[in-house]
Legacy VTK file of the C-alpha trace (Angstrom):
# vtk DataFile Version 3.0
C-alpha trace
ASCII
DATASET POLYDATA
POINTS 234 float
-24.864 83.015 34.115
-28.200 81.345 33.319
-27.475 82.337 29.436
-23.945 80.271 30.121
-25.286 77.553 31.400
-27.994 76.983 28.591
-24.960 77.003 26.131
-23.344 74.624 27.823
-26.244 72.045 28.193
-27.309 72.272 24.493
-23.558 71.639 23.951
-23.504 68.622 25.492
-26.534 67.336 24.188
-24.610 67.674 21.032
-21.902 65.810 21.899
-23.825 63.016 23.447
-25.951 62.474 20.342
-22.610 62.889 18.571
-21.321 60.051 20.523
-24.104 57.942 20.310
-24.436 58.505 16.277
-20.864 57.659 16.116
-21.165 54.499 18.095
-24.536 53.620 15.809
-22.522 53.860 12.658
-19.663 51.657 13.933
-22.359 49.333 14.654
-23.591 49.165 10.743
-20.928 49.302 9.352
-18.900 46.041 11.266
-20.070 43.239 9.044
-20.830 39.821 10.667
-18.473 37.205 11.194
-18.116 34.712 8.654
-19.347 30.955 9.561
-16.502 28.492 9.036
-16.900 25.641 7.353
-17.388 22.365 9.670
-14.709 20.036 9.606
-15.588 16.616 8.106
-16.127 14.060 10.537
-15.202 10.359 10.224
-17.027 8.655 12.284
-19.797 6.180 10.954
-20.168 2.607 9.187
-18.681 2.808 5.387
-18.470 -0.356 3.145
-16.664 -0.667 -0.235
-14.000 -2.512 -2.619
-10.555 -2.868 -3.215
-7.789 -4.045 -5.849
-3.936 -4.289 -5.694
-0.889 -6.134 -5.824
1.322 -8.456 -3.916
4.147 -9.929 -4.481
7.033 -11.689 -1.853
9.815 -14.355 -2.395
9.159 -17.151 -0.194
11.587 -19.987 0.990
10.996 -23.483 0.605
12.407 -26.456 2.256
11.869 -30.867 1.581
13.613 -33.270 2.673
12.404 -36.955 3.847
12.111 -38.110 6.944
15.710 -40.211 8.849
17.426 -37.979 6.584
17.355 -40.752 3.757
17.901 -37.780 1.189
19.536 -34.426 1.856
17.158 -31.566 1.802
16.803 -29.434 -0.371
15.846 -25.208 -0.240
14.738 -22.803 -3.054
13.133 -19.542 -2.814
9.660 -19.824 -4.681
7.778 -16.398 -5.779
3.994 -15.932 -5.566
3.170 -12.363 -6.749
-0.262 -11.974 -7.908
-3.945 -9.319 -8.290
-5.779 -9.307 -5.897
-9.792 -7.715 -5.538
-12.469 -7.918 -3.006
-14.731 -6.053 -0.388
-13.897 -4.586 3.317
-16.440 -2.582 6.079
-15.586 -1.188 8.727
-16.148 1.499 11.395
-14.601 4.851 12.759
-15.583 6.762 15.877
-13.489 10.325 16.004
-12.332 12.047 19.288
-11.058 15.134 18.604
-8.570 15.018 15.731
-7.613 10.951 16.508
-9.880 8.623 14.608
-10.435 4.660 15.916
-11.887 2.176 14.185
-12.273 -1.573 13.051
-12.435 -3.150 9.559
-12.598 -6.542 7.882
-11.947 -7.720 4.456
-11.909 -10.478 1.988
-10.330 -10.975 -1.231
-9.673 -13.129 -4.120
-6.500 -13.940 -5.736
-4.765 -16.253 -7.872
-1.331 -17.017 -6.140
0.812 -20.067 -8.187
4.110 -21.064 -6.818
6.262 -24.143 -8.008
9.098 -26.142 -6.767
11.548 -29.340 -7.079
13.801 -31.220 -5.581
14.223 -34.784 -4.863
12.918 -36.191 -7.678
9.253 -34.348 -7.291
7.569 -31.157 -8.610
5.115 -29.494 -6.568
2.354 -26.329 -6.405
1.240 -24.460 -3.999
-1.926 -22.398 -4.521
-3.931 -19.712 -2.549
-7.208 -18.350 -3.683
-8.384 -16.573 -0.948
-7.419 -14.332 2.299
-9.417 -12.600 4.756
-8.095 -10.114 7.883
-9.686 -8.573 10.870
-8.077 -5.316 11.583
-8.057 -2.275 14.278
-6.973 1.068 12.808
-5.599 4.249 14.498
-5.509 7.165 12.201
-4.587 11.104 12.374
-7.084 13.372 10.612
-6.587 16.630 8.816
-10.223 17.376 7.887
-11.039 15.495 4.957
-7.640 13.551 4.813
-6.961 10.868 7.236
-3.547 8.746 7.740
-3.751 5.839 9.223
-1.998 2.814 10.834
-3.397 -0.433 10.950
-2.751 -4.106 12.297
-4.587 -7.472 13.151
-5.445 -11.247 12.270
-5.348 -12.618 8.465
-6.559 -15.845 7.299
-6.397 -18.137 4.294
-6.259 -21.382 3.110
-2.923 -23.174 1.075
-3.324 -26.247 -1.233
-0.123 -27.971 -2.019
-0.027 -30.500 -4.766
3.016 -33.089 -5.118
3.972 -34.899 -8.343
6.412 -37.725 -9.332
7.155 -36.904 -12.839
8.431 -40.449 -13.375
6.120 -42.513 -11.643
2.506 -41.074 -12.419
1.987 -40.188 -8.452
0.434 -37.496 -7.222
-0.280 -35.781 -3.778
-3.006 -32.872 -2.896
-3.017 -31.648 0.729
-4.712 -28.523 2.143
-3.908 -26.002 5.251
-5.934 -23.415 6.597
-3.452 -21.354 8.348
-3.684 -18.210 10.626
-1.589 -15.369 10.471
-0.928 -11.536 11.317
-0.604 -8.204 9.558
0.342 -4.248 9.689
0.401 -1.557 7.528
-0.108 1.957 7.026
-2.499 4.425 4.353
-4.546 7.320 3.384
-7.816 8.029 3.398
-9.553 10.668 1.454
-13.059 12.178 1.648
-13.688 13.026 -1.711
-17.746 13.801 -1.039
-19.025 13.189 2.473
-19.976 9.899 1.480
-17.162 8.786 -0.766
-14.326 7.776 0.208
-11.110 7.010 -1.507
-8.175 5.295 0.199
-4.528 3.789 -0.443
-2.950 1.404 1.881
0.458 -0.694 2.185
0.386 -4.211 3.775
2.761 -6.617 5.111
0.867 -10.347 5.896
2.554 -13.359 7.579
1.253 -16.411 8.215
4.381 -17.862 9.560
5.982 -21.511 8.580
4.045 -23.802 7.319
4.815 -27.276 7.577
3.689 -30.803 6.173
4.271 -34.057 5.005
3.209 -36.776 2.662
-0.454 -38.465 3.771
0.225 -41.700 2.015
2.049 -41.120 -1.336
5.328 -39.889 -0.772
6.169 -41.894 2.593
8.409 -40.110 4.379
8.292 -36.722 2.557
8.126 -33.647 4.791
8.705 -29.581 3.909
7.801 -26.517 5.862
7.033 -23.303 3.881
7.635 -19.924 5.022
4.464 -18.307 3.478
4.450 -13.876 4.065
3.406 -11.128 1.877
3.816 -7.378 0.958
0.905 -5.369 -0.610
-0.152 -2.520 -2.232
-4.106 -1.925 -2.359
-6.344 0.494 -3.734
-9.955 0.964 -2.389
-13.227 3.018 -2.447
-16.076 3.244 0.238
-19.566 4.641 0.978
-19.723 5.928 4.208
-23.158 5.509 5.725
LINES 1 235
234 0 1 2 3 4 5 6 7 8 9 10 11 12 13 14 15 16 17 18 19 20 21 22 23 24 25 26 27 28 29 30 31 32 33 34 35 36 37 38 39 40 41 42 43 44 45 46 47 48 49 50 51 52 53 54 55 56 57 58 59 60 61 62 63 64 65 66 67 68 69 70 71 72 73 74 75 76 77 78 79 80 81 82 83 84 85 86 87 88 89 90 91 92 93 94 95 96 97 98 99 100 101 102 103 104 105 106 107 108 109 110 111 112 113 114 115 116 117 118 119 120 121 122 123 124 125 126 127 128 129 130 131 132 133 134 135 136 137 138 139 140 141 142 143 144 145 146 147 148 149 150 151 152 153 154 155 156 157 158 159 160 161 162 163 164 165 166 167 168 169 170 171 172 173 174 175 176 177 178 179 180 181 182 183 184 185 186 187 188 189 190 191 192 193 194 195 196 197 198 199 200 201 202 203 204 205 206 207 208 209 210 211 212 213 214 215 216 217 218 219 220 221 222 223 224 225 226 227 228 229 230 231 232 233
């Protein structure tokens, strides 16, 4: 009995340190986890340029004053390049990215009309808009849509062909905008971006200051555009 029982202890030793050996080389031979890349975050200060296109087909309308002369409407194009800077800022919660952003640009818009007797220009060298954004990221691609304030300045000039007279008036005029783009983190600082935009700065009226007596117009001045732009991200 005593001979039985030995047997069965040392057997059970073996099977324990069987057990246990087992267990030790499941233990070596599980690799570890592999770390997953972190997701790229957008939130931060970034500053940079952009270029594009607009173009729209804007309607025109003169007439005088008592209705001495019948007015007259034409449709008056103003498609020009465009380049300047923008900054903003993005916070991110989650996969939802916020922000604000400003820009300015330069352009060399030149739209003519007649009617009446008179030629006329109207000229815009400069807008500016203050934006929110509320974009959707995927990692290191972001859409976005965007919408806010846009400024600029008109100058209208008003010629009598036949009489040598000549009329320059200027209008700063306030407006509104939306539009929609990409965003794309091509380094964690770079960042690359398309972006369309529709601008309106609503109608835009005047009349003569001393030249034309009795001439008046309104303007319907709006915009699409098509931008390209590239950013540091601090």
């Amino acid at each position: 009995m005593t001979k039985l029982f030995r047997t069965g202890l040392t057997g059970l030793a073996i099977l324990l340190s069987g057990a246990a050996g087992a267990a030790d080389l499941r233990k070596v031979a599980l690799p570890p986890a592999p770390e997953l890349p972190a997701l790229y975050s957008w939130t931060g200060f970034y500053a940079g340029v952009q270029g594009g296109y607009a173009w729209s087909s804007n309607k025109v309308r003169i007439g005088t004053t008592g209705g001495a002369f019948a007015p007259v409407s034409f449709r008056a194009g103003e498609d020009t390049a465009f380049g300047g800077a923008h900054g903003g800022f993005n916070y991110q919660l989650g996969g939802i990215v916020i922000g604000v952003e400003g820009d300015v640009e330069a352009l060399d818009s030149r739209s003519r009309f007649d009617g009446l007797g008179l030629s006329g220009r109207v000229s815009q060298d400069w807008q500016g808009s203050a934006r929110a954004r509320l974009g959707l990221a995927f990692d290191r691609w972001m859409i976005f849509g965007t919408g806010g304030a846009s400024f600029t300045e008109y100058e209208r000039r008003v010629f009598a062909p036949g009489g040598g007279l000549s009329e320059r008036l200027t209008s700063a005029r306030t407006g509104w905008n939306v539009g929609a783009g990409v965003n794309f983190a091509f380094t964690d600082h770079l960042i690359l971006g398309a972006e369309y935009r529709y601008t309106d700065f609503g109608r835009n009226r005047f009349a003569s200051s001393g030249a034309f007596p009795g001439l008046t117009g309104s303007q319907e001045l709006s915009s699409h555009s098509a931008r390209a732009s590239v950013a540091y991200k601090f």
